[in-house]
FIKOLZA-20959 format. One record per residue (C-alpha): residue in one letter; residue number from 1; x, y, z. Coordinates in Angstrom, 3 decimals, always signed. Each point is the difference from the previous one (the first is absolute). Layout:
BEGIN
rest A nr NUM X X Y Y Z Z
...
***
This chain:
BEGIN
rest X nr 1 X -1.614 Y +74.955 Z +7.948
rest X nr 2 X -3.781 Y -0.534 Z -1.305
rest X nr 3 X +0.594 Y -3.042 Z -1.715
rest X nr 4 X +1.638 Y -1.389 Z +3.427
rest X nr 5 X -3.103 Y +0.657 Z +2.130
rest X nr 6 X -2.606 Y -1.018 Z -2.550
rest X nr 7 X +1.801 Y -3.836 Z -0.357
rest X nr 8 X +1.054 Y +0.298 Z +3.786
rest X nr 9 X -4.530 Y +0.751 Z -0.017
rest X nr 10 X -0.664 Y -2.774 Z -2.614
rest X nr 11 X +2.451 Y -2.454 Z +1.828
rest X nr 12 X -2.106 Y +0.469 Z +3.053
rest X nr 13 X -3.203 Y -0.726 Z -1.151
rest X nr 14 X +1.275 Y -2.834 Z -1.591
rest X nr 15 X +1.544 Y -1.281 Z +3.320
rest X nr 16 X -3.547 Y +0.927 Z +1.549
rest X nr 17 X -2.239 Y -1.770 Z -2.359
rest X nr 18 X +2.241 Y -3.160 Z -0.032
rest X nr 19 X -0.568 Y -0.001 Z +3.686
rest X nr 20 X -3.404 Y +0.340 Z -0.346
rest X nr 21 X +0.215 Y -3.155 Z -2.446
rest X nr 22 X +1.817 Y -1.857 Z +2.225
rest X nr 23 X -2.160 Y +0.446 Z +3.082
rest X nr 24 X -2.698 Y -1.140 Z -1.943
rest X nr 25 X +1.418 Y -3.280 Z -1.093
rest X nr 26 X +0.786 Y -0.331 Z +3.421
rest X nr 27 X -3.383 Y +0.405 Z +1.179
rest X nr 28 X -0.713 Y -2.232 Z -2.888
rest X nr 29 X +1.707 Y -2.995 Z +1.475
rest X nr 30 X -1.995 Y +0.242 Z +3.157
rest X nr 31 X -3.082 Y -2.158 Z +0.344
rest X nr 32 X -2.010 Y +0.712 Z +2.252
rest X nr 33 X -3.514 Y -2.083 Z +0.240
rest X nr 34 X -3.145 Y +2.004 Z -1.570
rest X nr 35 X +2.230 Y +2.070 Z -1.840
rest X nr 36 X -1.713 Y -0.062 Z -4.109
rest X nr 37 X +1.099 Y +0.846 Z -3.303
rest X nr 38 X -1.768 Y +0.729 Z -3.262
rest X nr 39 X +1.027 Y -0.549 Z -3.621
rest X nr 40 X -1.826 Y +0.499 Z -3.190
rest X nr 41 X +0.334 Y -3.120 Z -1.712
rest X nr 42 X +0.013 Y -0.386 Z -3.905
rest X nr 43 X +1.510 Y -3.924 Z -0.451
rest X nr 44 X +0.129 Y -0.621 Z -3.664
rest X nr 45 X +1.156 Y -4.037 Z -1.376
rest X nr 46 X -0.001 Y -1.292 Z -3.597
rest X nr 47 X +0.747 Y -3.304 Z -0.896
rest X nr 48 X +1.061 Y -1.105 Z -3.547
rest X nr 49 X -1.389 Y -2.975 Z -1.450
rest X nr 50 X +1.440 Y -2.142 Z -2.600
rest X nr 51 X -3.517 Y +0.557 Z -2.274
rest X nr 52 X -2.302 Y +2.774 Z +0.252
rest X nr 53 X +0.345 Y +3.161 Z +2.290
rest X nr 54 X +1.737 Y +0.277 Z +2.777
rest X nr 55 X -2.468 Y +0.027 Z +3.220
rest X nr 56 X +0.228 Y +3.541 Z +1.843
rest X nr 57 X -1.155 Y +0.178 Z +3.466
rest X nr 58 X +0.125 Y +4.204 Z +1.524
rest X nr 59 X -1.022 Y +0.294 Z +4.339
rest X nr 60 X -0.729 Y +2.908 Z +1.115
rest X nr 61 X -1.007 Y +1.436 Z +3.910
rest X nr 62 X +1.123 Y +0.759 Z +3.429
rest X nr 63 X +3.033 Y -1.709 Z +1.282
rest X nr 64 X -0.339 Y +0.072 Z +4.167
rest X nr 65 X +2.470 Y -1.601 Z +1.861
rest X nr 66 X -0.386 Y +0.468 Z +3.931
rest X nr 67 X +2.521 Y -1.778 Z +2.744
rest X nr 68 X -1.650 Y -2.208 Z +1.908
rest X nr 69 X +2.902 Y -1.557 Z +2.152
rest X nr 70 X +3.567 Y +1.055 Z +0.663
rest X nr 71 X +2.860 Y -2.292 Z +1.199
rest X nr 72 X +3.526 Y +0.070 Z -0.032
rest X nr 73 X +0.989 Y +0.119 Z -3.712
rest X nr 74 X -2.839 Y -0.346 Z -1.496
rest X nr 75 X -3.665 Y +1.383 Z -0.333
rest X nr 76 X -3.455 Y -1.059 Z -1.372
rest X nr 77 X -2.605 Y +2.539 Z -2.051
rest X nr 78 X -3.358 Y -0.598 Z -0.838
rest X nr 79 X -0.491 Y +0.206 Z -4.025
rest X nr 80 X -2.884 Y +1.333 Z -1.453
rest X nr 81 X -1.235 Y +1.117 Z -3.008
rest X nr 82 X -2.718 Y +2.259 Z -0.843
rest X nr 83 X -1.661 Y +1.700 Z -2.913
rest X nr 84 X +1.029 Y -2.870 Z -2.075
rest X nr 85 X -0.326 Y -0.259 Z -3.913
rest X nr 86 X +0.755 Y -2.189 Z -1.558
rest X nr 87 X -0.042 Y -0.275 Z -4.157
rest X nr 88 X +1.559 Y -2.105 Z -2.380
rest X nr 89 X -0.073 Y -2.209 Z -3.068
rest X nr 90 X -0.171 Y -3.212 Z +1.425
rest X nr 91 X -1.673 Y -1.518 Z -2.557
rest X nr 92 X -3.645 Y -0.047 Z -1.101
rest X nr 93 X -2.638 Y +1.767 Z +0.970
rest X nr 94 X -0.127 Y +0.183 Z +4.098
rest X nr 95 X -3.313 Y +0.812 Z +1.514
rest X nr 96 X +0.450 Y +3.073 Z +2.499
rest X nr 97 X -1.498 Y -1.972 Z +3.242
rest X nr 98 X +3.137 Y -2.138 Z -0.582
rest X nr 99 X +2.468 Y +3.108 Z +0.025
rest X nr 100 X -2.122 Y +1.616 Z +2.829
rest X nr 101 X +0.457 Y -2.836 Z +1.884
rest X nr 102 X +3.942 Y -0.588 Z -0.871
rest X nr 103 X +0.390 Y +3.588 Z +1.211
rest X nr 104 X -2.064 Y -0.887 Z +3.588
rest X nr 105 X +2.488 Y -3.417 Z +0.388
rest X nr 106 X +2.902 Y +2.488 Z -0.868
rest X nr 107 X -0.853 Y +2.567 Z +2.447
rest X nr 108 X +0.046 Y -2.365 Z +2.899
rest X nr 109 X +2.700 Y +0.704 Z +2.648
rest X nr 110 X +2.952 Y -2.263 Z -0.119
rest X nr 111 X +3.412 Y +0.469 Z +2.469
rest X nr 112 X +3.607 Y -0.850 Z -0.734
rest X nr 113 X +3.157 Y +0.291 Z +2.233
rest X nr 114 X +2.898 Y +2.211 Z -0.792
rest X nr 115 X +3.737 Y +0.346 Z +1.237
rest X nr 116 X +0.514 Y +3.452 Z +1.798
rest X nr 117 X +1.633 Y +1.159 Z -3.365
rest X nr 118 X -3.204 Y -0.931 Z -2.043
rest X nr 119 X +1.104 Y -3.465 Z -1.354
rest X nr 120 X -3.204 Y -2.134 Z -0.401
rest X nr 121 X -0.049 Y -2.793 Z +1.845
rest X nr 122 X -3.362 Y -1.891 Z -0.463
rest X nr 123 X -3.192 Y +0.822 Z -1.093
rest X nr 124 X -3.501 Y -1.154 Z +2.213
rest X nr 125 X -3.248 Y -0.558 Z -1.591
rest X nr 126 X -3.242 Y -1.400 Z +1.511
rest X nr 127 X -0.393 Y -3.576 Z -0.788
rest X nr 128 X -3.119 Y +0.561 Z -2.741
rest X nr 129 X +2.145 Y +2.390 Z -2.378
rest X nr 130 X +0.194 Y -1.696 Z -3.368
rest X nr 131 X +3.629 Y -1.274 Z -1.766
rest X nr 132 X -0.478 Y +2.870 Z -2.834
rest X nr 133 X -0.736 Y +2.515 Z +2.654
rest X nr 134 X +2.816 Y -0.827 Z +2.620
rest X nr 135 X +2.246 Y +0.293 Z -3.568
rest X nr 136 X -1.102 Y +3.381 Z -0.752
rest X nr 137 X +0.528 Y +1.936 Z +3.399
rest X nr 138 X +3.471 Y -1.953 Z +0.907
rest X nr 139 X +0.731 Y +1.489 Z -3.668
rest X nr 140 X -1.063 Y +3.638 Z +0.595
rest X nr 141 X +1.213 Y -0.380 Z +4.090
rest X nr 142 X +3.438 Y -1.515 Z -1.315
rest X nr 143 X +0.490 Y +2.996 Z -2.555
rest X nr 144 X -0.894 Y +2.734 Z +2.487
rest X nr 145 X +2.815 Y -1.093 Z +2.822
rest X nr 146 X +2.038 Y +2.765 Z +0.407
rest X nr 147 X +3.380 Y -1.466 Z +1.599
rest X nr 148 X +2.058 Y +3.014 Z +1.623
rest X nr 149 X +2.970 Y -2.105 Z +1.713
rest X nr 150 X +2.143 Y +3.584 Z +0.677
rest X nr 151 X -1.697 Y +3.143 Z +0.240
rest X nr 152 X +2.914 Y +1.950 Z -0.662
rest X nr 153 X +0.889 Y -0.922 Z -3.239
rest X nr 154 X -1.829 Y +1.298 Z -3.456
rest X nr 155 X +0.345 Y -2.924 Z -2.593
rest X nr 156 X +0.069 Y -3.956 Z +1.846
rest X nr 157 X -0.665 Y -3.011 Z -0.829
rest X nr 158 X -1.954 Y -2.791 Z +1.350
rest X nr 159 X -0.796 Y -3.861 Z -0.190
rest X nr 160 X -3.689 Y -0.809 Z -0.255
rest X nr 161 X -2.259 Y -2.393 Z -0.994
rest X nr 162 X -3.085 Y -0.188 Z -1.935
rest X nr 163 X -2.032 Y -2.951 Z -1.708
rest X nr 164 X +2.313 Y -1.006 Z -2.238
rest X nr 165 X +3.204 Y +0.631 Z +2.502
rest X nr 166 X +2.501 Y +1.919 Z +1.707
rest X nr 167 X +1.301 Y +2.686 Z -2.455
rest X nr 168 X +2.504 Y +3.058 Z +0.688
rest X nr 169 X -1.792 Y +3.863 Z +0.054
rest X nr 170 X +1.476 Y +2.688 Z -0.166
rest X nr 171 X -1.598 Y +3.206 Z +1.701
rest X nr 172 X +1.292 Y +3.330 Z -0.848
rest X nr 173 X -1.820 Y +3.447 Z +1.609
rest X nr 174 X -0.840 Y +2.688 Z -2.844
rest X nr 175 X -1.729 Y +2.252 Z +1.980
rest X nr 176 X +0.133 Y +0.314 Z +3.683
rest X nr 177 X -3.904 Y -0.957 Z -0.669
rest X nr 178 X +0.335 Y -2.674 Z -2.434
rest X nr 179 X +2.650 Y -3.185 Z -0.464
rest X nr 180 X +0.253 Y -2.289 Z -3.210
rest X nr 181 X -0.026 Y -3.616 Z +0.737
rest X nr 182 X +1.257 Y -2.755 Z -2.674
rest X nr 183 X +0.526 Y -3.658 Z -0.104
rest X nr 184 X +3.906 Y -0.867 Z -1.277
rest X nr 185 X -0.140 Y -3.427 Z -0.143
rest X nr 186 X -1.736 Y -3.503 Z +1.372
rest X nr 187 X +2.620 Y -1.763 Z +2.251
rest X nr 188 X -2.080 Y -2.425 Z +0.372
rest X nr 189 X -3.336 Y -1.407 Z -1.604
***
């Protein structure tokens, strides 16, 4: 009879803690305007070259996002990025004014527009950002979308797009506190 009240026990905390999960997803999917998030970021690139070493790139700060705007379907978040480091070997010796001031451009706020289940839509910029530094944040802002299309279900998968395309992800939750997020495939490039 033990046995039958301690899993009878575990079974309902289970059932309580996945409807704790689920109420927060929920909640999740609401956007209200003001409403602000924070992330640690740590983006990392390397890119091999044909001859000599490959060029690695690491950013690291604050990720902010805060809705501005809420329609029907869709929402809008200011971007921001703060704390921002940036190192590297790009290539010969850079003088530190020049990284100070990459980090400065870089920590300039930017918006983009997002479905209601966190598909990214477009990406704003004020009209003086440079090429290389547009590149760089749709990069890091594609990469951090979080698409959640059904809050019910554990493992989904989503069609999204980044610089080179739309590609198939796959989300799956580990921990009611953490999900895994990996690209499949490019659909199209």
């Amino acid at each position: 009879m033990r046995p039958r009240l301690r899993n009878s026990a575990i079974l309902a905390m289970a059932a309580v803690t996945t409807v704790a999960v689920l109420q927060m997803r929920a909640a999740e999917q609401q956007h209200i305007a003001g409403a602000q998030r924070r992330w640690k970021l740590d983006f990392q690139t390397r890119l091999e070259q044909p001859a000599g070493p490959p060029v690695e790139v690491a950013l690291t700060g604050e990720w902010t996002s805060t809705i501005v705007a809420a329609r029907s379907g869709e929402y809008d978040a200011a971007l921001e990025l703060a704390g921002v480091h940036l190192t590297g070997n790009v290539g010969g010796n850079v003088p530190p004014e020049a990284v100070q001031q990459t980090e400065k451009r870089l920590s300039r706020r930017f918006w983009a527009t997002y479905l209601n289940d966190g598909t990214l839509l477009k990406i704003h910029f004020f009209k003086d950002v440079s090429p290389s530094d547009r590149n760089l944040l749709q990069m890091v802002t594609a990469e951090a979308q979080f698409v959640r299309p059904d809050a019910s279900k554990m493992v989904w998968n989503t069609l999204e797009r980044d610089g080179a395309g739309n590609y198939l992800a796959i989300y799956n939750w580990v921990k009611p506190e953490a999900v895994v997020k990996r690209k499949l495939k490019y659909v199209h490039t």
